[in-house]
C-alpha positions as CSV (number, residue, x, y, z in Angstrom):
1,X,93.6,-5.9,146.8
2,X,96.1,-3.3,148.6
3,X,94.3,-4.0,151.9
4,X,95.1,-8.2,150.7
5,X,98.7,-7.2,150.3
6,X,99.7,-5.6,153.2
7,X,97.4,-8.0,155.6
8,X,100.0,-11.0,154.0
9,X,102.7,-8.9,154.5
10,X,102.0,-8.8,158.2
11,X,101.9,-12.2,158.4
12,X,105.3,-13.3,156.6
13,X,106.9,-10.7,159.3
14,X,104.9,-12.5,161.9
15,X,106.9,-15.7,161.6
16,X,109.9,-14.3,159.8
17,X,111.4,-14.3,163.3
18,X,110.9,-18.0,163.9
19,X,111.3,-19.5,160.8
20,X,113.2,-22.9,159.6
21,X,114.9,-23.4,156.5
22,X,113.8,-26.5,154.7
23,X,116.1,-29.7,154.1
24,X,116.5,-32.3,151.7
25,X,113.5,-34.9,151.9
26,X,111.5,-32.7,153.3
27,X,107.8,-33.4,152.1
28,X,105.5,-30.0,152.1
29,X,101.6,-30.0,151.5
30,X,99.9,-26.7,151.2
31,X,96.5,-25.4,150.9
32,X,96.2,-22.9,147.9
33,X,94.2,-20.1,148.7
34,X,93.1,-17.1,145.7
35,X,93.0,-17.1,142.4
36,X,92.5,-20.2,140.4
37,X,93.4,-20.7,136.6
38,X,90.0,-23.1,136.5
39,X,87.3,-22.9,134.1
40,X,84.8,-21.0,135.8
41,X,81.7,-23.2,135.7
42,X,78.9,-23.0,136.7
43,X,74.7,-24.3,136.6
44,X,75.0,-21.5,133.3
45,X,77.4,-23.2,131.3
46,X,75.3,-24.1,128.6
47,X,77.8,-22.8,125.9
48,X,79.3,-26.6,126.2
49,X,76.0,-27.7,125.1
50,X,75.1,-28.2,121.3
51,X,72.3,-25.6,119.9
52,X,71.2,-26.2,117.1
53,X,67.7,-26.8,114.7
54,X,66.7,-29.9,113.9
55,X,64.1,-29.1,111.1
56,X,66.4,-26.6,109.1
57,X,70.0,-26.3,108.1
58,X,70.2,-22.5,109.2
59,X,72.5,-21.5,111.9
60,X,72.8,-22.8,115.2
61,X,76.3,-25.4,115.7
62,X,78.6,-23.4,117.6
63,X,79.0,-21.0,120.2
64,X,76.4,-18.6,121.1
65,X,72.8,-18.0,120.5
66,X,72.0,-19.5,117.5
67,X,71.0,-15.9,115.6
68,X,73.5,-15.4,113.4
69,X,76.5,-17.3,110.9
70,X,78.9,-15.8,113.0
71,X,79.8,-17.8,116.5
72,X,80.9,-15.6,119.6
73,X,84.5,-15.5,120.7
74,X,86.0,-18.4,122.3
75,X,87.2,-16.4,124.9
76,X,84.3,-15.1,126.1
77,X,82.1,-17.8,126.5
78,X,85.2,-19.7,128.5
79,X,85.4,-17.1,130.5
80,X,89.4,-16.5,129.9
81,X,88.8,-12.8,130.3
82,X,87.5,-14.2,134.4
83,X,90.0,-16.9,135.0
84,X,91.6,-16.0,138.6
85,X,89.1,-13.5,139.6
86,X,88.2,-15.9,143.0
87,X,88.8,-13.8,146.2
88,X,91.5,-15.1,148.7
89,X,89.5,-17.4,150.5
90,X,88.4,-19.6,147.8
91,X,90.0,-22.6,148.2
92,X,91.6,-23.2,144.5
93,X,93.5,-26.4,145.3
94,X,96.1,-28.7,146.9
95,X,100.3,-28.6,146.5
96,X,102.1,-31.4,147.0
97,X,106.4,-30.5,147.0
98,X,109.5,-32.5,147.3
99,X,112.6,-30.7,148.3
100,X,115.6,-32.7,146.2
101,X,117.7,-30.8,147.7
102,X,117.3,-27.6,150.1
103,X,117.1,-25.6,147.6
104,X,115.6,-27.6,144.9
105,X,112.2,-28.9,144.9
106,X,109.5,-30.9,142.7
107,X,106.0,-29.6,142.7
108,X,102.2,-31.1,142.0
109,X,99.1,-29.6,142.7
110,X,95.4,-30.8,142.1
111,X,91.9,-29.4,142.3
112,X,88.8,-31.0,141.0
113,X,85.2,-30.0,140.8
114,X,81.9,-32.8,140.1
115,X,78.3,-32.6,139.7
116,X,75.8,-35.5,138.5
117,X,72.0,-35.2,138.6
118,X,70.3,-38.6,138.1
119,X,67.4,-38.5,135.1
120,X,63.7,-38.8,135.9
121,X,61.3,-39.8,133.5
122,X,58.0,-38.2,133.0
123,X,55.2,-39.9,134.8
124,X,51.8,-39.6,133.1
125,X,49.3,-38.2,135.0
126,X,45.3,-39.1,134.9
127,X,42.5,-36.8,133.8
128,X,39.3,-37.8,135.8
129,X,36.3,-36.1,137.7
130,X,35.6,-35.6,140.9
131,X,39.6,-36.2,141.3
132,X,42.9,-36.0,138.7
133,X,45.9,-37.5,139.1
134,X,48.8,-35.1,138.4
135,X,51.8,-35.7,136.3
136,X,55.3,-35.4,137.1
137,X,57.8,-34.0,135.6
138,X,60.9,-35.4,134.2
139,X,64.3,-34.1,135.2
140,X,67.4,-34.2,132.7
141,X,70.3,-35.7,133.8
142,X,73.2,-33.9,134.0
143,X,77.1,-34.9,134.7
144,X,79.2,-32.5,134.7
145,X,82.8,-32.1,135.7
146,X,86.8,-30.4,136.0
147,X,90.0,-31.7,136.7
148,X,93.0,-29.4,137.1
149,X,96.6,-30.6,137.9
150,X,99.7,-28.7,137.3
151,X,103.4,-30.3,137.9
152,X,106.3,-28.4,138.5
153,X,109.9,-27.6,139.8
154,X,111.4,-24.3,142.0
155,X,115.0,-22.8,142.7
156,X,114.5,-21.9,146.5
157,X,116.7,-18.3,147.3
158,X,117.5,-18.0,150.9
159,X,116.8,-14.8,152.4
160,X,116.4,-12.5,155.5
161,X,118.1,-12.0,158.9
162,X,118.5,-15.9,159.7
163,X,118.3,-16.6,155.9
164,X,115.8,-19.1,157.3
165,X,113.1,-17.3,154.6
166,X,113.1,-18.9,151.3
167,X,112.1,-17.2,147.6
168,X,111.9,-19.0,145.3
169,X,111.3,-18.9,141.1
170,X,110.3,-21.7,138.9
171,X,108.0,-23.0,136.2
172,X,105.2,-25.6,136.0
173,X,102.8,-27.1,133.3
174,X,99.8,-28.4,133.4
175,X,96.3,-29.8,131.9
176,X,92.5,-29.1,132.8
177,X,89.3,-30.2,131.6
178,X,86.0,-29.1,131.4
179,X,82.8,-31.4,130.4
180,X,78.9,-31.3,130.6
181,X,76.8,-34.1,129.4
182,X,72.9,-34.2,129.0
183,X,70.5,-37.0,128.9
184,X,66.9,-36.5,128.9
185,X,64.8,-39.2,129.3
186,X,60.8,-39.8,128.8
187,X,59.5,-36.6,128.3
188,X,55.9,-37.3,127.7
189,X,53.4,-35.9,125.2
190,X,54.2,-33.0,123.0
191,X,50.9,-31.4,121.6
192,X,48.9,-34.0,121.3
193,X,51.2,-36.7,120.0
194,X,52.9,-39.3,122.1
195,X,56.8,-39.1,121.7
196,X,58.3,-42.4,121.0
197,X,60.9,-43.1,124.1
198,X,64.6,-42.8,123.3
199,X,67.2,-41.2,124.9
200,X,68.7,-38.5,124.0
201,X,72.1,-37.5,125.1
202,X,74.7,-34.3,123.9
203,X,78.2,-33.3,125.1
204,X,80.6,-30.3,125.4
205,X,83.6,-30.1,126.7
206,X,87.1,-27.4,127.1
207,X,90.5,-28.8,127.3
208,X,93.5,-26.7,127.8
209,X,97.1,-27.1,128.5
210,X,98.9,-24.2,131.0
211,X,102.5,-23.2,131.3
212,X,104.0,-20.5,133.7
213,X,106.7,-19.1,135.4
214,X,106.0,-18.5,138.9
215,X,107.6,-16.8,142.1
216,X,106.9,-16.5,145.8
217,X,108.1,-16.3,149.1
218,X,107.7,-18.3,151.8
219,X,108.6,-19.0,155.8
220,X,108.1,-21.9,158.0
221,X,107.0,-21.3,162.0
222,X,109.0,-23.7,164.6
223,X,106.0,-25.7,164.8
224,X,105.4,-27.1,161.3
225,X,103.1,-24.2,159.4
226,X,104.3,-22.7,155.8
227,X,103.0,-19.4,155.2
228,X,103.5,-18.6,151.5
229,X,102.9,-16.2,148.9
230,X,103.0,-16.9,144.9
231,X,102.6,-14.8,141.7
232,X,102.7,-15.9,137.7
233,X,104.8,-13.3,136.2
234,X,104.4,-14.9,132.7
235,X,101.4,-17.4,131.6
236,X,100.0,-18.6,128.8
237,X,97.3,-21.4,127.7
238,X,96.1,-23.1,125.3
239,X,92.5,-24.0,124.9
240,X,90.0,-26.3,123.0
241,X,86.6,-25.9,123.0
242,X,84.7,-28.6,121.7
243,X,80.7,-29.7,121.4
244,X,79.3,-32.4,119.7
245,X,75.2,-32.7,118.6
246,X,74.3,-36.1,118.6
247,X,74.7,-37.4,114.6
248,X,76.6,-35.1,113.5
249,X,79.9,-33.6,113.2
250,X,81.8,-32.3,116.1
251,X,82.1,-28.3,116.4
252,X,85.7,-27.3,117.5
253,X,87.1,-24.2,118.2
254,X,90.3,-23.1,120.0
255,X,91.8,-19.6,122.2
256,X,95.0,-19.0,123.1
257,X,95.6,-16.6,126.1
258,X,99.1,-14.9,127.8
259,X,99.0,-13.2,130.8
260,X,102.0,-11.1,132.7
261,X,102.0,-11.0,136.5
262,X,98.7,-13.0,137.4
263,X,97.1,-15.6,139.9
264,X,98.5,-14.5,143.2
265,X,97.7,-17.1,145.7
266,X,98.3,-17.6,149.4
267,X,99.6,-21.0,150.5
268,X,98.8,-22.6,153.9
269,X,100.7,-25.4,154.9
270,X,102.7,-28.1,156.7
271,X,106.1,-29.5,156.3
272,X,107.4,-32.7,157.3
């Protein structure tokens, strides 16, 4: 992370020399490079998935392996604890900002992530001599997807030799959402018996709102590029986690997290 530091140090100095100030109307889109406040999801996120036993009321609903009557932490399983842990070239978004004034800007940025696997259905397969036909297998279906956008406003500060640098402090809010849904189709025969055909379909999802205060430096080049750094000194959000087995009631469960000095991100951009 020191070795991170100092290389985007270098850089600001680079172009401190030939920076611009910004003006009013000035439109700015970035690149946002780093950490990302996103859900980490992944192909293992079966904790938004119901589990639960269908010939017995013991445990199961909730979040967890269905072992015990107590569910696992919230946090855990949403991988709060991991939120911003991307290296600095993951790609964590797109920034959109409107300077009002020169030193007064609005802020929106955006980032989405989707997944869909079409269902197959299981094909029988033939049991014959000198030659068998073999089965195929069916293939659940799977959508999932997450949406993060954040809206927000900055004070710009002008600084340096030129004052042509800018820091800037501000504070932004936003929403994200997190959602896998299941749908298996045919499946074929389970010992012995043939399955009647129906559909069978089960949801999770994580919803959260985010608010922070942020800070960062930044400096234009004479040709256009933004070169920008950005921390969270103060952050805190508010998540709901939420599955739902198919006929019965929905499982809820909510974490609430605060953080002090987090998400650094590096911004690449252009103004116009």
């Amino acid at each position: 992370m020191k070795r991170i530091s100092n290389v985007l140090t270098f850089l600001l100095l680079a172009v401190a020399p030939c920076a611009m100030a910004q003006e009013a109307g000035d439109i700015e889109v970035s690149l946002i490079l780093g950490n990302s406040t996103m859900f980490q999801q992944s192909t293992q996120d079966i904790y938004l998935l119901p589990k639960y036993n269908n010939t017995s009321a013991t445990p199961g609903t909730g979040i967890g392996d269905a072992i015990s009557d107590q569910s696992a932490d919230p946090g855990l399983y949403l991988n709060l604890s991991q939120v911003g842990s991307n290296n600095i070239l993951n790609v964590a978004g797109i920034q959109g900002r409107y300077f009002l004034a020169s030193n007064i800007d609005v802020n929106l940025s955006f980032a989405m992530n989707i997944y869909a696997t079409p269902s197959k259905d299981y094909v029988e397969g033939v049991e014959s001599s000198p030659v068998a036909v073999p089965a195929q297998r069916y293939i659940q279906g799977r959508l999932q997807s997450n949406l993060q956008f954040n809206v927000g406003g900055d004070y710009h500060f002008k600084v340096g030799k030129n004052n042509n640098m800018n820091a800037y402090a501000g504070a932004n809010v936003g929403y994200q959402l997190g959602r896998i849904q299941t749908t298996n189709p045919y499946v074929g025969d389970q010992n012995g018996e043939q399955v009647t055909y129906k559909v069978q379909s089960q949801a999770g999802q994580v919803m959260a709102i985010q608010g922070s205060i942020v800070g960062g430096i930044a400096a234009q080049t004479n040709f256009g590029l933004v070169l920008g750094i950005e921390v969270a000194p103060v952050a805190y959000q508010y998540s709901v986690y939420q599955i739902g087995p198919s006929g019965f009631q929905t499982y809820k469960a909510n974490h609430h997290s605060f953080k002090f000095f987090s998400n650094p991100q590096l911004k690449l951009g252009f103004r116009f």
